[in-house]
C-alpha positions in Angstrom: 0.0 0.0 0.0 1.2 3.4 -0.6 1.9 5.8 2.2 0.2 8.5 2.9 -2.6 7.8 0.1 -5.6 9.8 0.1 -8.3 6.7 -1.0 -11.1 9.9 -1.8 -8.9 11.6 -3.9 -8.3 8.1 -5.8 -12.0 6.7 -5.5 -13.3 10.6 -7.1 -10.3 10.1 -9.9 -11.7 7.6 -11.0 -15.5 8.6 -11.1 -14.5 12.0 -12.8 -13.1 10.0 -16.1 -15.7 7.4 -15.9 -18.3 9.9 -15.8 -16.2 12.2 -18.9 -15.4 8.6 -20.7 -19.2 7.4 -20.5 -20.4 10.6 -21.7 -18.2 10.8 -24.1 -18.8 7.2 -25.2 -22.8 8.2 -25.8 -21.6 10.6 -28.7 -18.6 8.4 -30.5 -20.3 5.2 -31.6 -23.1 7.1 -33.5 -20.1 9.0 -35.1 -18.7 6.2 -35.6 -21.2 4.1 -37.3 -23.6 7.0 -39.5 -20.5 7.9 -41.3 -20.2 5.1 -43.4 -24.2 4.3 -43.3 -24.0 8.3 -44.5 -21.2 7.0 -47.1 -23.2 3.9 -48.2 -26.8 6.0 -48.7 -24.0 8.8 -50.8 -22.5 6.0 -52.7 -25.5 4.6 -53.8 -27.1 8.5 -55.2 -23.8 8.7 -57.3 -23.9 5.6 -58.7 -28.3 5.7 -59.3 -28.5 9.3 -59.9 -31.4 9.5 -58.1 -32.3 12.9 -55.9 -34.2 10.8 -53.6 -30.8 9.3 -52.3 -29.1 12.7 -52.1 -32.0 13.7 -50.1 -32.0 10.5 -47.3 -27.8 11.1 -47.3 -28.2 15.0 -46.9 -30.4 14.2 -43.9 -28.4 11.5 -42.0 -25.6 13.7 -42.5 -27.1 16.6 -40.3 -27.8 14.3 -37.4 -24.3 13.1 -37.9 -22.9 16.9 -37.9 -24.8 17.5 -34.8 -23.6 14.6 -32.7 -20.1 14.8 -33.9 -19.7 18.7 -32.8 -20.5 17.9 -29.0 -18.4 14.4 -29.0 -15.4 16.1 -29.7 -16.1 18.4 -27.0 -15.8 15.7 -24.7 -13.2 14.0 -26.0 -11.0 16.9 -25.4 -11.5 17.1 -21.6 -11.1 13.6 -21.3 -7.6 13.9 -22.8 -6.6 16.8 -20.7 -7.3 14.4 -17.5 -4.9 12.3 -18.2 -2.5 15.2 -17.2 -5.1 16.8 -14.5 -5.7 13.6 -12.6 -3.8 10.7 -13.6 -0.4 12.4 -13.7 2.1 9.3 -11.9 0.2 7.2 -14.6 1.3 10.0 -17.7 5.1 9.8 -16.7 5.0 6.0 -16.0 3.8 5.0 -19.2 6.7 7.6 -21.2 6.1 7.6 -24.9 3.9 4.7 -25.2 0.7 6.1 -24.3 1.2 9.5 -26.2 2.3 8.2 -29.3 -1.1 6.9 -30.8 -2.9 9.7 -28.9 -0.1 12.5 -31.3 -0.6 10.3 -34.1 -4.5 10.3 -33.6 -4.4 14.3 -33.5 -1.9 15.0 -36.6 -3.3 12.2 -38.7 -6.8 11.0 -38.5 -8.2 13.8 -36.4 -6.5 16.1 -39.1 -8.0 14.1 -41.8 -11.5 13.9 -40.6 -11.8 17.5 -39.6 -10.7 18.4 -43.0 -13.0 16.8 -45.2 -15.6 17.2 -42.8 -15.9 20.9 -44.7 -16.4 19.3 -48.1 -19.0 16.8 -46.9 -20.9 19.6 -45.1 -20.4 22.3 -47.5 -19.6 21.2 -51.0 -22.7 19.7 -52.8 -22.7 22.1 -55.4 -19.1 23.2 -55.1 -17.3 20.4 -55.6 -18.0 17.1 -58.4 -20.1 14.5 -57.0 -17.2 11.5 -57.2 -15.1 14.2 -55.1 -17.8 15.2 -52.8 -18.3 11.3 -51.9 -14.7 10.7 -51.7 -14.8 12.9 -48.9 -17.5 11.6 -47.4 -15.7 8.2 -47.1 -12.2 9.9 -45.8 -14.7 11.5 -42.7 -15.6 8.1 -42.5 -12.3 6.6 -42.5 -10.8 9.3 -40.7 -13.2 9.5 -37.9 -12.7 5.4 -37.0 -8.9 5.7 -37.4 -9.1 8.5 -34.8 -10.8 5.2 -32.8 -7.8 3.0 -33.8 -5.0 5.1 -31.9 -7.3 5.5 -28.9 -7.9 1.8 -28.9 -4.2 0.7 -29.8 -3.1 3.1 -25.8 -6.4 1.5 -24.4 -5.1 -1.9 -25.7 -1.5 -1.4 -24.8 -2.8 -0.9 -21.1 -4.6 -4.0 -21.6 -1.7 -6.0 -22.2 1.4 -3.9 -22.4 3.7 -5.3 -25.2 6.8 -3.3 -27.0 8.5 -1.2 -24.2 11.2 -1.6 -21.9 11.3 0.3 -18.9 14.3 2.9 -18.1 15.3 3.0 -14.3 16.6 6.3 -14.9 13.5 8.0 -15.8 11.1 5.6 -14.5 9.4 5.1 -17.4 8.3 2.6 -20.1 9.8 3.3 -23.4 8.5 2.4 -26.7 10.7 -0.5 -27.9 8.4 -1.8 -30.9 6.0 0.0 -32.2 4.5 -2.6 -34.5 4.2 -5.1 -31.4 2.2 -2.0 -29.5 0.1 -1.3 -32.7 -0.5 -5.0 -34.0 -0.9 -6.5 -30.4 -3.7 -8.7 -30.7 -5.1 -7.3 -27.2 -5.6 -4.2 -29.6 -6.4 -5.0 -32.6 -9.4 -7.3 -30.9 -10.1 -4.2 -28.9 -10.7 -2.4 -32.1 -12.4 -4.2 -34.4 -15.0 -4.9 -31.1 -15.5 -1.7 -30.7 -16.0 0.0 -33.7 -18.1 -2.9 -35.0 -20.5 -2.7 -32.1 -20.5 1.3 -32.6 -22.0 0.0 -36.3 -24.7 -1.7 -34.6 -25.7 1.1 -32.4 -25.8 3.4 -35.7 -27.3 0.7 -37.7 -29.9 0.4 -34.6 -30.7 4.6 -34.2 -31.4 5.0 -38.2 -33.9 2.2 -38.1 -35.2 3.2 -34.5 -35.6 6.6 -36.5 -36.9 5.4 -39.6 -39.7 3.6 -37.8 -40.9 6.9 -36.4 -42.0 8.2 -39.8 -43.7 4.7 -40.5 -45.4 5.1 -37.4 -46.6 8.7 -38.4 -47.0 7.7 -42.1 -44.5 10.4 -43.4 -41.6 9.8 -45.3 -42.4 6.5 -45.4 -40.3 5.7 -48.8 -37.5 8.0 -47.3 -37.7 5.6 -44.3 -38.1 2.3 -45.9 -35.1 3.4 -47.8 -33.0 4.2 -44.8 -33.9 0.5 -42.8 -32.3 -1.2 -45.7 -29.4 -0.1 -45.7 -28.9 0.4 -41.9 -30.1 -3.2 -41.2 -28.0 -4.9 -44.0 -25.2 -2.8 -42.4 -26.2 -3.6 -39.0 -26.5 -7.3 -39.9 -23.4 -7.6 -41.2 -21.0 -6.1 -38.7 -23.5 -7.9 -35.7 -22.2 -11.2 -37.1 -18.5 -9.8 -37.4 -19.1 -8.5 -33.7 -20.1 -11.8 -32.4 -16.6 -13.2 -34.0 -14.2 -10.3 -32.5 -16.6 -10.5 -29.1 -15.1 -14.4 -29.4 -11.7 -13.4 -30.5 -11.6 -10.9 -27.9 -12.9 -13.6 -24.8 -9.7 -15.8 -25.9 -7.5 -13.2 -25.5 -8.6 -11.9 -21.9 -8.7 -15.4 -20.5 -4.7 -15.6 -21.3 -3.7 -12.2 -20.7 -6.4 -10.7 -17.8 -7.8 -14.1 -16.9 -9.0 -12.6 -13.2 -11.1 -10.2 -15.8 -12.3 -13.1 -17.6 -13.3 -15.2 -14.4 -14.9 -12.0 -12.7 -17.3 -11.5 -15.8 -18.5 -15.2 -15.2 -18.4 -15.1 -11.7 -16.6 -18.1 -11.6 -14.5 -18.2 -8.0 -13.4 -22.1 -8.7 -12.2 -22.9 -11.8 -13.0 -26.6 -13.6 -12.9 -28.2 -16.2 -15.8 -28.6 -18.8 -16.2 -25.3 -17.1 -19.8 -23.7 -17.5 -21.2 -20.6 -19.3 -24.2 -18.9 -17.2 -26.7 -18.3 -19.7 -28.8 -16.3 -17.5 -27.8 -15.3 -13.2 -28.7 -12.9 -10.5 -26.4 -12.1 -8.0 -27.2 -11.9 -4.0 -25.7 -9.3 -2.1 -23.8 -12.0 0.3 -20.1 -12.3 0.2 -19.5 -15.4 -1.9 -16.7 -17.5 0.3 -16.5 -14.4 2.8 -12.7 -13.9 1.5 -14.0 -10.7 -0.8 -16.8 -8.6 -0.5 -16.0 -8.4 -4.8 -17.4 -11.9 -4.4 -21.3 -12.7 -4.6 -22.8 -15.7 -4.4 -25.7 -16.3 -7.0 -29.7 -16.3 -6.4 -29.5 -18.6 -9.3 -28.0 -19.5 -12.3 -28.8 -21.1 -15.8 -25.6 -22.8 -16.6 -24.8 -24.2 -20.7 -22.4 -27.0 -19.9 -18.7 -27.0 -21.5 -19.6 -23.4 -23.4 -17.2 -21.3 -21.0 -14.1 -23.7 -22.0 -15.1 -23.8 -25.3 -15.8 -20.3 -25.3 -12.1 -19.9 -23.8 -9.6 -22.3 -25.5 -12.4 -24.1 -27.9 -12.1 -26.8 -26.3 -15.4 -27.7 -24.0 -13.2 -29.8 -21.5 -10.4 -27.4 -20.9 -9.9 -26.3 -17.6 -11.0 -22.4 -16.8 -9.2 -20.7 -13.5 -11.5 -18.8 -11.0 -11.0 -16.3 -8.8 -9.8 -18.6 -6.4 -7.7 -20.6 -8.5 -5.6 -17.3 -9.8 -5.6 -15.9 -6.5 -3.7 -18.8 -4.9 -2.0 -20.1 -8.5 -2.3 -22.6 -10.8 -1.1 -24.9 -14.1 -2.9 -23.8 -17.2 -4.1 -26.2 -19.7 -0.6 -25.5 -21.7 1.7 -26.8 -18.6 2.3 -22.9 -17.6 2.4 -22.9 -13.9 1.3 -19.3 -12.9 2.3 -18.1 -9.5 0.3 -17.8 -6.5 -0.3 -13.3 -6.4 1.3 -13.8 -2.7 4.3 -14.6 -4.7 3.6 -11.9 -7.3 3.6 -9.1 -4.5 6.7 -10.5 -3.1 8.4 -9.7 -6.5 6.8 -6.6 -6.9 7.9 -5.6 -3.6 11.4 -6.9 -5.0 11.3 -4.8 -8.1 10.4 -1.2 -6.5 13.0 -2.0 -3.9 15.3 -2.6 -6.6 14.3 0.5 -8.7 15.0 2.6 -5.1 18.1 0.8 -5.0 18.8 1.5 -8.4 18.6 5.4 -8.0 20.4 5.8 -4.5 23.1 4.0 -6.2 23.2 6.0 -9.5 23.6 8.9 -7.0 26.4 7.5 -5.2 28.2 6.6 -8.6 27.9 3.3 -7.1 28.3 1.1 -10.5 28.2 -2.4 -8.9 25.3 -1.3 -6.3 23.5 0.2 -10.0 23.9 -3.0 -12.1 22.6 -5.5 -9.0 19.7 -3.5 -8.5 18.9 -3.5 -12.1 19.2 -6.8 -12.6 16.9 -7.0 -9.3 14.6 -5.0 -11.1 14.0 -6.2 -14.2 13.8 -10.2 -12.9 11.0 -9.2 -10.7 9.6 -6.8 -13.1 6.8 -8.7 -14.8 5.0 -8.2 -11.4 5.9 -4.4 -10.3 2.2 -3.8 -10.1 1.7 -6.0 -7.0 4.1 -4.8 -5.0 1.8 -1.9 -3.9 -0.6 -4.5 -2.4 -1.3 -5.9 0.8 -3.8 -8.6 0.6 -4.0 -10.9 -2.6 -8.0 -10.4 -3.1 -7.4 -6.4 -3.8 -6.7 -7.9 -7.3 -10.5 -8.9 -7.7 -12.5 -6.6 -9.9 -16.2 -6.1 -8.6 -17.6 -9.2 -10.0 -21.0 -8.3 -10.1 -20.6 -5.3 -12.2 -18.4 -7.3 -14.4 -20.9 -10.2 -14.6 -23.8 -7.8 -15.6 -21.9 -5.9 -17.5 -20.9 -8.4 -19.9 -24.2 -10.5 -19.4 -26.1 -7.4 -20.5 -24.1 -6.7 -23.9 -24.0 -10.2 -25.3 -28.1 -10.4 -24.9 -28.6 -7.4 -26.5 -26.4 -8.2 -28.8 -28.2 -11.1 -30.0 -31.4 -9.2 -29.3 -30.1 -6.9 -32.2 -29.6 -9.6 -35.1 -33.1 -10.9 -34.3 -34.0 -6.7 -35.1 -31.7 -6.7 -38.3 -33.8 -9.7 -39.7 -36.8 -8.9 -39.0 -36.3 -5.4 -40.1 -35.3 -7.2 -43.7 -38.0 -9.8 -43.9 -40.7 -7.5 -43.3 -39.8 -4.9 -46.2 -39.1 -7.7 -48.2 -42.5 -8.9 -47.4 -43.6 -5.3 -47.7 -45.6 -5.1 -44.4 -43.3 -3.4 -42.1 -46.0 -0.4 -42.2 -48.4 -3.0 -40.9 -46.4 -4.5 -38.0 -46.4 -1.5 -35.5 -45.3 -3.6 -32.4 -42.4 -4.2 -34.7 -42.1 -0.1 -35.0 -42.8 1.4 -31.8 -39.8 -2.2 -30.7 -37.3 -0.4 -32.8 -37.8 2.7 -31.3 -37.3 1.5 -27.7 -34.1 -0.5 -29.3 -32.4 3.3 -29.4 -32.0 3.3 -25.9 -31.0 0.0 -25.9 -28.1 -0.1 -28.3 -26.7 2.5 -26.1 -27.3 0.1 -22.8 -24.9 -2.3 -24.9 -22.7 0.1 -25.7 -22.0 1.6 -22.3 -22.2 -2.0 -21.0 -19.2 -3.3 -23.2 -17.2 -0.4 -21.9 -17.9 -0.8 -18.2 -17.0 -4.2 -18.5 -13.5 -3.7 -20.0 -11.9 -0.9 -17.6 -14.1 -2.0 -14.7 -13.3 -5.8 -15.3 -9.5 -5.0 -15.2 -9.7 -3.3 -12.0 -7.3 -2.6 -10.0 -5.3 -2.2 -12.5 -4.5 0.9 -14.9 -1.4 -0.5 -16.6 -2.3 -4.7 -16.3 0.3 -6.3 -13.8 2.4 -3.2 -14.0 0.6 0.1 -12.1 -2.3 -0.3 -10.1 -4.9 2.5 -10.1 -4.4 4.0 -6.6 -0.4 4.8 -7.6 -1.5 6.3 -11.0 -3.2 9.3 -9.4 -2.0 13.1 -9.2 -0.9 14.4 -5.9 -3.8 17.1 -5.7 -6.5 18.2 -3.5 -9.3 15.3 -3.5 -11.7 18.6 -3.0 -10.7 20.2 -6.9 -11.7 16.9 -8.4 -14.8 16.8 -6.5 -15.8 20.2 -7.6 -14.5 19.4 -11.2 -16.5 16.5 -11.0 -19.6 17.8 -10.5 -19.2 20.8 -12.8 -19.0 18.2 -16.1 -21.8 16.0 -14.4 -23.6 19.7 -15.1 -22.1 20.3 -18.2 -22.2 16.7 -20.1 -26.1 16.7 -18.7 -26.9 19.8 -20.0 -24.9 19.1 -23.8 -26.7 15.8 -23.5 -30.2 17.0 -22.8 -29.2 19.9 -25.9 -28.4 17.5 -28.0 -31.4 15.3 -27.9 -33.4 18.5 -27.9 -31.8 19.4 -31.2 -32.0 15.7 -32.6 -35.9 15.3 -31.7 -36.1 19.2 -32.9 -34.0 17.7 -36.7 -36.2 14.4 -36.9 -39.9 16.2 -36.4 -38.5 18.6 -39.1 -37.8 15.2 -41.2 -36.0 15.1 -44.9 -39.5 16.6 -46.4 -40.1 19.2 -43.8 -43.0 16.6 -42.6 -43.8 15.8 -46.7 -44.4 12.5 -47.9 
């Protein structure tokens, strides 16, 4: 434990960027996803010709203009508290973490901002094949803007590449393809921005039904649900493949993540999946208040080992099992974390050690202590710990969390075919259950949305950098009182762009592509 460590200032750290990072998370997936549903509906009026098309793209594309002005507000202040709040955390991770955020700013930001002009205002100053071309680089620029986020979200993840310098006390970038093309990140990625799709894919249908329901624009909308649920379908089913990627890769590299989500404590083999669970509020084993036990639970035998290793008799770890070590199905024998905070303890020692020496000129003292350092390295992160079960994320937000997403999820395939076979069957203006369904699925796609990312920082709690920096020795040395006030100035702020926002949407949508015409 660290001395002298203010546990409000830490606990109100963290619930200023989770409040900035979930706002800001309701803006970026529609960005995300309506910009290439925008260039789809533009790509199809250049190739038909027909002013109809031009019309539906025009009008997607103000909704998208509208959204993407206040998410970058938000996304700036949630970049500045990285510097503000989580200072320790800025100099420990050096280059690494900085690097994709500059390259996001003088590349894709650059990019997207620029073209952004030309899609806005160059319909009849610019060709058509030029006006859609930018249309596609907003699109492409906006989701590589994504990428470089994703990579430093991925890198902290699983940090791969870097080397750490005792003399600075910080990790270096070593290789920058193995931080880019780390398969922690690039899962991260392609999750995310695919399930950002589905969320767009979900509002312009959502929307779309509205003027069935009302019996306006009801070609306009017909139109729009085509495309957005062949979209929508599409990158579900690529979602559900990454979502399966992505579960492989968290139960080798954050496997007390992967355990917390299932609420597994005792790992087995043939292990599991709960298919559906509630949660008591009684400790589980009474060794973690993280730790509930369940009401009840729908278990699908084998699924979580097949799910893990694809193999449906593999044997899964639990909490317990990582908590007090264990032999994973490759022979790996992973160390008990009672050992892990004995080397961590080792490796700050040895960093200490490493600078009172360099002082001294002490060259013999300076290479033992780095060699000190960097065999106990791997576990740094645990040395600031005093009990093994601070490791334990809160299971129950993890489990719901996770629980949540993957049944929407699959909640919003069954939407994307249905929305197909009833225009195909041409009685989607007939089935207005179906309507006034994908309305209330608006609100839902955002559910899943927040829901994914609650799972992935919360569910590698306590950790900032995995294994390597826990949370409470990331924070800024700084009055626990500014980033309360702080804090509750963006609640007010984020609410009120939030509530302007929808005001303006609701305001664009009753206006409709006809002004309320047919």
């Amino acid at each position: 434990m660290i001395e002298n460590l203010d546990l409000s200032l830490v606990d109100w750290s963290r619930a200023q960027f989770a409040l900035t990072a979930m706002y800001h998370w309701i803006f970026v997936p529609l960005t995300l996803g309506m910009a290439f549903i925008i260039a789809i509906m533009e790509t199809i009026y250049v190739k038909t010709n027909d002013p109809a098309w031009k019309k539906i793209t025009k009008f997607w594309m103000t909704l998208f203009g509208i959204n993407f002005a206040i998410g970058v507000a938000t996304g700036i202040i949630l970049e500045f508290e990285f510097g503000t709040n989580w200072s320790n955390y800025s100099w420990f991770v050096g280059d690494i973490f900085g690097a994709p955020l500059a390259i996001e700013g003088i590349m894709a930001f650059f990019m997207e901002s620029t073209f952004i002009a030309v899609m806005f205002f160059g319909w009849n100053k610019v060709s058509k094949k030029f006006h859609l071309i930018s249309t596609w680089l907003v699109a492409i620029g906006s989701n590589l803007s994504a990428l470089w986020i994703l990579v430093a979200n991925g890198w902290m993840q699983n940090p791969v590449g870097m080397k750490f310098n005792p003399d600075t006390a910080r990790n270096e970038m070593d290789n920058f393809w193995d931080v880019l093309f780390s398969p922690t990140a690039v899962n991260k990625f392609l999750h995310t921005i695919s399930s950002a799709y589905i969320l767009a894919a979900v509002f312009v249908i959502g929307v779309s039904a509205w003027y069935i329901l009302k019996k306006t624009n009801v070609v306009f909308a017909k139109r729009s649900i085509v495309v957005a649920a062949v979209f929508g379908l599409l990158t579900s089913l690529f979602t559900v493949m990454t979502g399966d990627n992505s579960a492989r890769e968290i139960v080798r590299d954050q496997p007390m993540k992967f355990a917390a989500f299932e609420g597994l404590y005792n790992g087995s083999k043939g292990a599991g999946l709960v298919a559906l669970g509630i949660m008591s509020t009684s400790e589980g084993d009474g060794t973690n208040e993280n730790m509930k036990d369940f009401h009840f639970k729908i278990e699908i035998p084998n699924m979580l080992s097949y799910m893990a290793y694809l193999d449906g008799n593999a044997f899964v770890p639990g909490v317990n099992d990582i908590i007090k070590g264990y032999t994973d199905n490759d022979g790996e024998i992973h160390p008990p974390v009672t050992e892990k905070m004995e080397m961590g303890r080792k490796a700050i020692a040895a960093l200490k050690a490493y600078k009172a020496a360099k002082k001294t000129d002490d060259t013999v003292g300076a290479k033992e202590a780095e060699k000190e350092l960097k065999d106990n390295f791997k576990y740094f992160g645990y040395g600031y710990f005093s009990d093994p079960y601070e490791v334990v994320p809160p299971v129950s937000i993890s489990f719901y969390s996770f629980h949540i997403m993957v049944g929407l999820g699959m909640y919003f395939i069954l939407l994307f075919v249905l929305c197909l076979v009833y225009i195909y069957k041409e009685s989607v203006v007939n089935k207005k259950w179906f309507l006034r369904m994908a309305i209330w699925s608006i609100p839902l796609a955002y559910l899943a949305s927040e829901c994914g990312w609650i799972l992935a920082e919360m569910g590698r709690q306590p950790w900032v950098i995995q294994d390597l920096m826990p949370t409470m020795a990331a924070v800024s040395s700084i009055d626990s009182m500014s980033v309360i006030i702080t804090f509750f100035l963006f609640l007010v702020v984020f609410t009120g762009l939030l509530i302007a926002e929808i005001k303006i949407m609701l305001k664009q949508i009753k206006i409709g592509p006809n002004h309320g015409g047919n």
